[in-house]
C-alpha positions in Angstrom: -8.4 -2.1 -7.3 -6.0 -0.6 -5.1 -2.5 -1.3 -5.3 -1.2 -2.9 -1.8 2.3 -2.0 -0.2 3.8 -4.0 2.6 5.8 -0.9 4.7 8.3 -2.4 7.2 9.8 0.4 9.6 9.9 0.9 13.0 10.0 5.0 13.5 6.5 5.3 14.7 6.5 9.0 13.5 7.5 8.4 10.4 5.1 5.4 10.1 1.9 7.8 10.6 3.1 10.3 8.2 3.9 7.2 5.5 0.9 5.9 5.9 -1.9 8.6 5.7 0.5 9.9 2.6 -0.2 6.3 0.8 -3.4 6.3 1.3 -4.4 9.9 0.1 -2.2 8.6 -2.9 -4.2 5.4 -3.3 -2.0 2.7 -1.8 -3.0 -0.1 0.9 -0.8 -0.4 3.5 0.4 -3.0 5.9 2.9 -2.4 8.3 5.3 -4.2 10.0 7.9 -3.1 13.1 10.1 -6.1 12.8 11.6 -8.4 10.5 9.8 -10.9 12.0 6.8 -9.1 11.7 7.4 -9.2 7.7 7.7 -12.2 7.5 4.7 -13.4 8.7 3.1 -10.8 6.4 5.8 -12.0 3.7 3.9 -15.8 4.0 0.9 -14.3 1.7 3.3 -12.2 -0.5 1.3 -12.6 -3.5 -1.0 -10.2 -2.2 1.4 -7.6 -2.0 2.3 -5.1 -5.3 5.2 -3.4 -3.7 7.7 -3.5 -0.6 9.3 -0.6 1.0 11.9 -1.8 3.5 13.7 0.4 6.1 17.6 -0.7 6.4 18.3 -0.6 10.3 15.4 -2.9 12.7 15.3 -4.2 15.8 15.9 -8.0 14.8 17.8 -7.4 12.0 18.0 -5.1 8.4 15.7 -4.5 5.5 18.5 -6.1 3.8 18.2 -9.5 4.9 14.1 -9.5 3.9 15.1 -8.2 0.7 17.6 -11.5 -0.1 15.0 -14.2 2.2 12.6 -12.7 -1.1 15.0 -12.5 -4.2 15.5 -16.3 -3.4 12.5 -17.2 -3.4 12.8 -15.6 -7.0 10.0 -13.0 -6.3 10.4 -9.8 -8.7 8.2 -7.8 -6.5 9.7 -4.1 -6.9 11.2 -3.6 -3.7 12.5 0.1 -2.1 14.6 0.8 0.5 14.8 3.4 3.3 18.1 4.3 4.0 18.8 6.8 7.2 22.4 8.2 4.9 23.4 7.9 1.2 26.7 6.7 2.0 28.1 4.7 -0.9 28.3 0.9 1.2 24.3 1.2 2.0 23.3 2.1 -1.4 25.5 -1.1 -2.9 24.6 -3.3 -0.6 20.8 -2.2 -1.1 21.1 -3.0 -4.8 23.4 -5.6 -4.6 20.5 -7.5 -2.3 18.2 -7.4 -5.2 16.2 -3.6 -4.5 15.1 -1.8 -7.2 15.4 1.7 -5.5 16.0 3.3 -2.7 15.3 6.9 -1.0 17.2 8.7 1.7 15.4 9.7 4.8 14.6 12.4 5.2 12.8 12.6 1.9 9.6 14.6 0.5 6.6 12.0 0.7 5.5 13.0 -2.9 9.2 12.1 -3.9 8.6 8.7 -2.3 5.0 8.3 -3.9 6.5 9.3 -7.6 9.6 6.8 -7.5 6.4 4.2 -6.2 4.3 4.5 -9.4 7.4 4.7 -11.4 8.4 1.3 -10.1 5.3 -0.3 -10.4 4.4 1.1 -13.9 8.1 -0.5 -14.7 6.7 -4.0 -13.1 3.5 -3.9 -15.3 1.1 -3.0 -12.4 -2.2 -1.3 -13.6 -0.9 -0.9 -17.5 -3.0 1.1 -19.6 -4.0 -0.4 -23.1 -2.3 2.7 -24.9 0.6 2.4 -22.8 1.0 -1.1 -25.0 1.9 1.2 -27.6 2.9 4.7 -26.3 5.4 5.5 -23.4 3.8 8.8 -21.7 6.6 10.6 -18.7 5.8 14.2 -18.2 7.1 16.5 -21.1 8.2 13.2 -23.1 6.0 10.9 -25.3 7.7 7.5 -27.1 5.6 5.7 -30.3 7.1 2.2 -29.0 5.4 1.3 -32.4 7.0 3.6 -34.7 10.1 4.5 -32.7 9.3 8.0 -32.6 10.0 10.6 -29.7 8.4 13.9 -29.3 9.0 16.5 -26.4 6.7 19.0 -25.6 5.5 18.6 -28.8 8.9 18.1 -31.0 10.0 15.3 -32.8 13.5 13.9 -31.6 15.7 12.9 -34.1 17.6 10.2 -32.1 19.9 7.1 -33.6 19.2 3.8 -32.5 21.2 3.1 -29.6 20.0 6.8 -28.4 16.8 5.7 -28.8 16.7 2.6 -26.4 18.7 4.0 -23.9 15.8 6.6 -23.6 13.6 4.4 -23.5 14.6 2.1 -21.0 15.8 5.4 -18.8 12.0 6.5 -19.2 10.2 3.4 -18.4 12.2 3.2 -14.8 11.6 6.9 -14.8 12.8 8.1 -11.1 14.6 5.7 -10.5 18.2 4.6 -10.3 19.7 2.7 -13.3 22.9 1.3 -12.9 25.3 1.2 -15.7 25.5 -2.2 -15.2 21.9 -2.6 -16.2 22.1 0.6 -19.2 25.3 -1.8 -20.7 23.3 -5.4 -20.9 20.2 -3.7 -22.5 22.6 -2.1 -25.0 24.3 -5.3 -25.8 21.9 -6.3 -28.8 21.5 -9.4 -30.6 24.5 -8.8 -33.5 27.0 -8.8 -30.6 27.6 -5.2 -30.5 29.0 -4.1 -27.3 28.4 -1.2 -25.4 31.7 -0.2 -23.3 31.5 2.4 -20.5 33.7 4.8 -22.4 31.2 5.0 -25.4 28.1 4.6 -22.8 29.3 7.9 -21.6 29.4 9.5 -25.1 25.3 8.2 -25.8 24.7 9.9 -22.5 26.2 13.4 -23.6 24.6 13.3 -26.4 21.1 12.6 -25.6 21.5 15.1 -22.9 22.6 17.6 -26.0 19.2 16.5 -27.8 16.9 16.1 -24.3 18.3 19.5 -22.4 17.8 23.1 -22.8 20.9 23.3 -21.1 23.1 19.9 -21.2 25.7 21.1 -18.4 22.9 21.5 -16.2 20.8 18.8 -17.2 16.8 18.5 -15.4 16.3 15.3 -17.2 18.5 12.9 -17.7 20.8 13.1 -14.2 23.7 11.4 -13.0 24.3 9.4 -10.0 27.6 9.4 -9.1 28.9 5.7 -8.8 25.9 4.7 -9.9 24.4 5.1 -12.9 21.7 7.7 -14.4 17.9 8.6 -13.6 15.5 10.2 -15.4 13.3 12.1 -14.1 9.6 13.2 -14.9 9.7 17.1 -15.4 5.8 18.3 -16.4 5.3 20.1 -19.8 
């Protein structure tokens, strides 16, 4: 069974172009123009795996769909189309409760990948051997026996390197804040995690994950933000 995305924009070009791209990629699409328009769609949300929300509408902002949801306490992943990267869009975007977010214009295969990435993340379609083993491009994880092999070669990471590349894998694509990277750190002993020392894991996974670590392919960061990974093939 397909997996069904609810696209609200109202850039007719751009919604031909998004459209026949999901569905060569295998998504269902509904569209909607307005923000009333989603949220007469929004009344059967259940039927809907993903959201992609553009930021400016006629009636009102991608933003205020993405909150009338989040209180509802939906965890539908939810990514938004924003017409500049500017700092204030991209916080308010998260802030809102989005997952993810893409800067027109963008590559449609870009938008597709940070799409399976996000729903793999929300359990969507899960693979029995992904119970066990965390597959992204040139990486495989043993969730099992804590192991970590790239392009064939075992990793010899330390603990705390260890989760922070796993949880950097399983929202592969994607934007993780540090926010988020600090409370997953945080374990059950009451270690903490500061930014400072988040910043020293960071270098050195990159000196265990990169061929070059000053010009990292993998394990990139987002200015003000946080850090993505992202899926480079073997």
């Amino acid at each position: 069974m397909d997996n069904r995305i609810l696209l609200l924009e109202d850039d007719s070009s751009l919604i031909d172009g998004l459209c026949y791209s999901l569905k060569k990629n295998g998504f269902l699409t509904d569209v909607a123009r307005t923000v009333s328009e989603a949220e007469k769609f929004l009344q059967n949300i259940k039927k809907y795996d993903l959201l992609i929300l553009d930021v400016t509408l006629p009636d009102g902002t991608g933003f205020d769909v993405c909150e009338a949801v989040r209180r509802d306490d939906r965890q539908i992943p939810i990514i938004f189309l924003t017409a500049s990267d500017e700092e204030v869009h991209v916080i308010r975007g998260l802030d809102s409760g989005g997952d993810d977010y893409i800067t027109k214009p963008f590559k449609l295969g870009e938008l597709c990948s940070r799409i399976r990435a996000l729903l793999r993340r929300s359990g969507m379609k899960v693979k029995k051997e992904e119970e066990t083993k965390l597959l992204c491009g040139d990486v495989s994880i043993d969730l099992l026996g804590s192991r970590v092999w790239m392009n064939g070669r075992a990793l010899e990471l330390t603990h705390i390197e260890y989760k922070l590349l796993c949880l950097l894998v399983r929202n592969a694509d994607c934007v993780v804040t540090r926010e988020r990277i600090l409370a997953a750190l945080w374990d059950d002993a009451g270690n903490f995690v500061d930014n400072n020392t988040l910043s020293v894991y960071i270098r050195r996974l990159r000196e265990k994950v990169e061929s070059d670590p000053s010009h990292p392919v993998h394990l990139l960061t987002v200015r003000g933000f946080g850090y993505q990974w992202k899926e480079v093939s073997p």
